[in-house]
N, C-alpha and C positions, 0 to 999 in steps of 0.2 A: 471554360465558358467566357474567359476576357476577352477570349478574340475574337467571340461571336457574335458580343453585343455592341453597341454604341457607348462609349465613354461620355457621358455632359461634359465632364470637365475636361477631355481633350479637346470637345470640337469649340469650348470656351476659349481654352488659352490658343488653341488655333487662331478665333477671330482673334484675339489680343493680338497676335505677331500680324496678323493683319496689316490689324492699324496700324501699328508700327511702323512698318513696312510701305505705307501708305504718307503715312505724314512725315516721313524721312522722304522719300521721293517726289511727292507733293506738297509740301506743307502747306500751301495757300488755299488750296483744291476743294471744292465742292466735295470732291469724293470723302476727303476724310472725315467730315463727320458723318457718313453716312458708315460708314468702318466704324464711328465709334457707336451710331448707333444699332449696327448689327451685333457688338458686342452686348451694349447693356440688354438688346430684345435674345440674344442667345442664353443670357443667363434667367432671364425670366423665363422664358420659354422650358429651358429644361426642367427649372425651379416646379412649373407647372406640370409636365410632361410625371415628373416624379411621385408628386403628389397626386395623380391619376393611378399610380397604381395599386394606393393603398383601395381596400375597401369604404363602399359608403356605412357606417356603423350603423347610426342614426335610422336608418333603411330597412340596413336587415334588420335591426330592431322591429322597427312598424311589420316588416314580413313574417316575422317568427311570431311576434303575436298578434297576428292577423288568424297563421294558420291555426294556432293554441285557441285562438274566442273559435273559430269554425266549426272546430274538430270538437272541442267542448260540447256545442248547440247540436250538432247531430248525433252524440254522444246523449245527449239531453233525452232529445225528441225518440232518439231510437231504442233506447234503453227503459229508460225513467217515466217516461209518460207513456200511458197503455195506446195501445193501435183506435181501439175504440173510441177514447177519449180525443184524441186526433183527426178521427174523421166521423164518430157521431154514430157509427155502425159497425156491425162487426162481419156484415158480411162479404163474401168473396167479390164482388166486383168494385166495394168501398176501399178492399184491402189492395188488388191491385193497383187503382188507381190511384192511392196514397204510397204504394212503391215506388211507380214513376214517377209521380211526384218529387219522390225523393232521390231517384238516381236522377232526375231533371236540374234538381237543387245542385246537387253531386258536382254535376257536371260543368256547371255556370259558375260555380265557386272554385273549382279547376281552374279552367278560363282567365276567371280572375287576380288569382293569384299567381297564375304565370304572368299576367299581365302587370301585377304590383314589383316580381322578382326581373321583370326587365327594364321597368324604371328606372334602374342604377344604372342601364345602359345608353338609357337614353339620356339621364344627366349627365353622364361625362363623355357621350358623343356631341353634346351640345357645348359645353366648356372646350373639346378642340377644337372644333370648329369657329368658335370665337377668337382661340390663340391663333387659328392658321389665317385666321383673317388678316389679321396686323402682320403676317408674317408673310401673305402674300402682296399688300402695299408693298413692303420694303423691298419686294424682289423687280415690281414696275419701276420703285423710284431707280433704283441702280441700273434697270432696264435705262430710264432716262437720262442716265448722267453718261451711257457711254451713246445713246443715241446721235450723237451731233459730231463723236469723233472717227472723221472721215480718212481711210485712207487717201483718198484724192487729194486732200489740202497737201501731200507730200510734192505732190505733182510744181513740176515748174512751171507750169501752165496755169494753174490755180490759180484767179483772183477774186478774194472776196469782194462782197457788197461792204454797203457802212451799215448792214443790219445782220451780218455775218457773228455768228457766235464767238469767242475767242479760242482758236487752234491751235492746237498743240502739234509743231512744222518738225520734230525733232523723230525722224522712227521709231528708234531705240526708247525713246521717252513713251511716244504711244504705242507702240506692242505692249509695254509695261505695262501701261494705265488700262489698255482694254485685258489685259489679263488677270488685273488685278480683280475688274469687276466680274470676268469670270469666275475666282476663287471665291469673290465672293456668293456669287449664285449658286457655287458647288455647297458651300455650307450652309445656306440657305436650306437643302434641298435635306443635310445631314439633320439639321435639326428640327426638320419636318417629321422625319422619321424618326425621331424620339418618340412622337405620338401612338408610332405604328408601334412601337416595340414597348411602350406601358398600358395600352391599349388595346387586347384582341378584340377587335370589331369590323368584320367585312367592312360597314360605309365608313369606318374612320379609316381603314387600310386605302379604301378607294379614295379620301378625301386627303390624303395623303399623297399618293401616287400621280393626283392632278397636280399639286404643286411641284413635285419632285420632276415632271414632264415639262411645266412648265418654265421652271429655272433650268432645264435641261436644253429648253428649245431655245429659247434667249441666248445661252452659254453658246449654244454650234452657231449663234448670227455672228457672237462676237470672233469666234474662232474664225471664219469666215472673213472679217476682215485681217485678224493678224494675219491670216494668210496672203493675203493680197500685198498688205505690207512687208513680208518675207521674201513675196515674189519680187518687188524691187526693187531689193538689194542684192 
């Protein structure tokens, strides 16, 4: 089963060599604290993703004795207190229509209760959804920081403006740096899926799978350029 699940603490020490990786090559760089802050939101995130999979106690508590008072009361009413005394007559069309009545009751209280025992679905579909929030910021901002590095500045032809971003004129340096913010978006997308896999729930599986498309689609823009920068050497 190890190999079938997601490690937190691999796709952790992963971003850590990241950074690493990052501020040994860049050290001045915008990019690395964004490295360091995918590290501290990777450890959160799992931190979180984990603790999703315990159950809500608290919950099934209120559920379990939700159904105990229910089942009691109709136990009550069906048992204990005569037919007549409940509907004031004893005859046949008083008595059917205090049956329906009560498979009516039956019925709504079903209902209900299914509906109390999916509320724990829906508080911890609402908790990822908060975590993939912040988790889909950080995949725009690193969206932005490779936004401006352009293969064309390698060109001899290239002259910036004086409103011109600062360019990194070196290949070998930018394929790095746009790969790096690849790696980044690939783990992005890993610790998305923590959620999926502490989580069975169709719209969290789907709320997952947007992000994971998303860092997916950004990642082939960046690829995209390194190729162009491959193609000019």
């Amino acid at each position: 089963m190890r190999n079938r699940t997601l490690d937190p603490q691999l796709i952790i020490e992963t971003a850590k060599r990241l950074e690493e990786r990052v501020a040994e090559r860049f050290p001045e760089a915008g990019l690395r604290g964004v490295a360091g802050e995918l590290v501290a939101l990777s450890g959160d995130l799992a931190k979180a993703a984990k603790e999703l999979e315990a159950p809500i106690w608290w919950l099934r508590g209120v559920i379990v004795a939700a159904f105990i008072a229910g089942a009691a009361m109709f136990l009550f009413v069906g048992t204990i207190l005569p037919l007549d005394r409940i509907s004031g007559a004893d005859d046949a069309v008083q008595s059917v229509q205090g049956i329906k009545a009560t498979i009516n009751t039956v019925i709504l209280a079903v209902l209900g209760l299914l509906a109390l025992i999916r509320t724990e679905e829906r508080i911890k579909r609402k908790k990822v959804f908060r975590q993939l929030h912040g988790l889909r910021s950080l995949i725009h901002v690193i969206d932005m920081h490779q936004l401006t590095k352009d293969p064309a500045a390698l060109s001899a032809d290239f002259k910036p403006t004086a409103h011109s971003p600062a360019r990194i004129t070196n290949a070998a340096d930018l394929a790095r740096y746009l790969d790096y913010c690849s790696e980044m978006l690939s783990i992005t997308g890993k610790i998305a899926a923590l959620f999926a896999q502490s989580v069975n729930d169709d719209v969290v599986i789907d709320g997952v799978n947007d992000i994971e498309n998303l860092a997916s689609n950004l990642s082939r823009k960046i690829w995209q350029k390194i190729t162009l920068i491959e193609d000019r050497q």
